[in-house]
N, C-alpha and C positions, 0 to 999 in steps of 0.2 A: 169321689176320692176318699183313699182311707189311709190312715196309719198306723204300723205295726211295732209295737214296739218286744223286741223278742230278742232271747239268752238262749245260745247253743254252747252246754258244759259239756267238755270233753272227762270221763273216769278213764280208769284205768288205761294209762298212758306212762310215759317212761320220767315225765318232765312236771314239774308244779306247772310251769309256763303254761295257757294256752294261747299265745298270740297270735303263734302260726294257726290254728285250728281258727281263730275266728277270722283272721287277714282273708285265708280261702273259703271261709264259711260266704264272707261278705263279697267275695269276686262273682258269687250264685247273682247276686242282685245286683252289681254293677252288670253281670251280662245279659241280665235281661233286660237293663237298662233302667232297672228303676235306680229312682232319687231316695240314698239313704246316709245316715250320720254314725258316726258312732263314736259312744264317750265311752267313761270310764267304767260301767255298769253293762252296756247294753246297747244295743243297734237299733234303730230306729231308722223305717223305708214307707217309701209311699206309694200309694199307687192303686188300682182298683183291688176289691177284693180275692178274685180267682186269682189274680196276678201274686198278691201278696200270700195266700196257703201256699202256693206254689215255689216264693222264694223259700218261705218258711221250710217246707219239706227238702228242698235243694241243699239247705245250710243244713238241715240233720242231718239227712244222708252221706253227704260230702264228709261229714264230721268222722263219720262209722267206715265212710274208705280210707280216710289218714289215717285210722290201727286204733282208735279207742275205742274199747274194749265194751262199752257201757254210751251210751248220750241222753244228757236231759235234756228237752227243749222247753221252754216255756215262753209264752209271749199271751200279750192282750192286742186288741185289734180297735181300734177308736173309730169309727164308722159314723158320719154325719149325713141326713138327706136333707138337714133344714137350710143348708147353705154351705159354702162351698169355701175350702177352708184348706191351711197345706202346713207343714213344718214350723214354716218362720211366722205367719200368721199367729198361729198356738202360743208361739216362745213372744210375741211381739204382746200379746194380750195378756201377759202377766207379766212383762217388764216395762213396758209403758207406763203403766198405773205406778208402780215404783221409785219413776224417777222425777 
């Protein structure tokens, strides 16, 4: 299992907004069915790695057929073999100790 945490920016577009751009960016990964979140920065999805390049490229692409002119992608990929590990896990191991 791994997780992806990754920014699809839409340039040269008609709107400041992009929320339309990422709502359908993130529908790539709901149909592939992975499990992913997204906050106020950036989407974060889970899932094996081929699975996850593949949403990654899906949400470019998708970005470049709604008319933006330009797409930056960027994402890091968090990959563990030493034990097996998912979202709430991650978020659970740093808010535990804090309370």
């Amino acid at each position: 299992m791994a997780i992806l945490q990754i920014n699809v920016v839409p340039l040269g577009t008609d709107e400041a907004s992009i929320s339309s751009f990422v709502t359908k960016a993130c529908k790539a990964a709901q149909e592939m069915g992975l499990k992913y979140e997204v906050n106020a920065m950036s989407t974060i999805i889970e899932g094996d790695q081929d699975e996850l390049f593949e949403a990654a490229k899906r949400m470019h692409e998708i970005t470049l057929k709604m008319g933006a002119e330009r797409v930056i992608t960027s994402f890091s990929l968090d990959e563990r073999i030493d034990k097996s590990t998912d979202m709430e896990n991650m978020v659970e191991a740093v808010i535990d100790p804090m309370e």
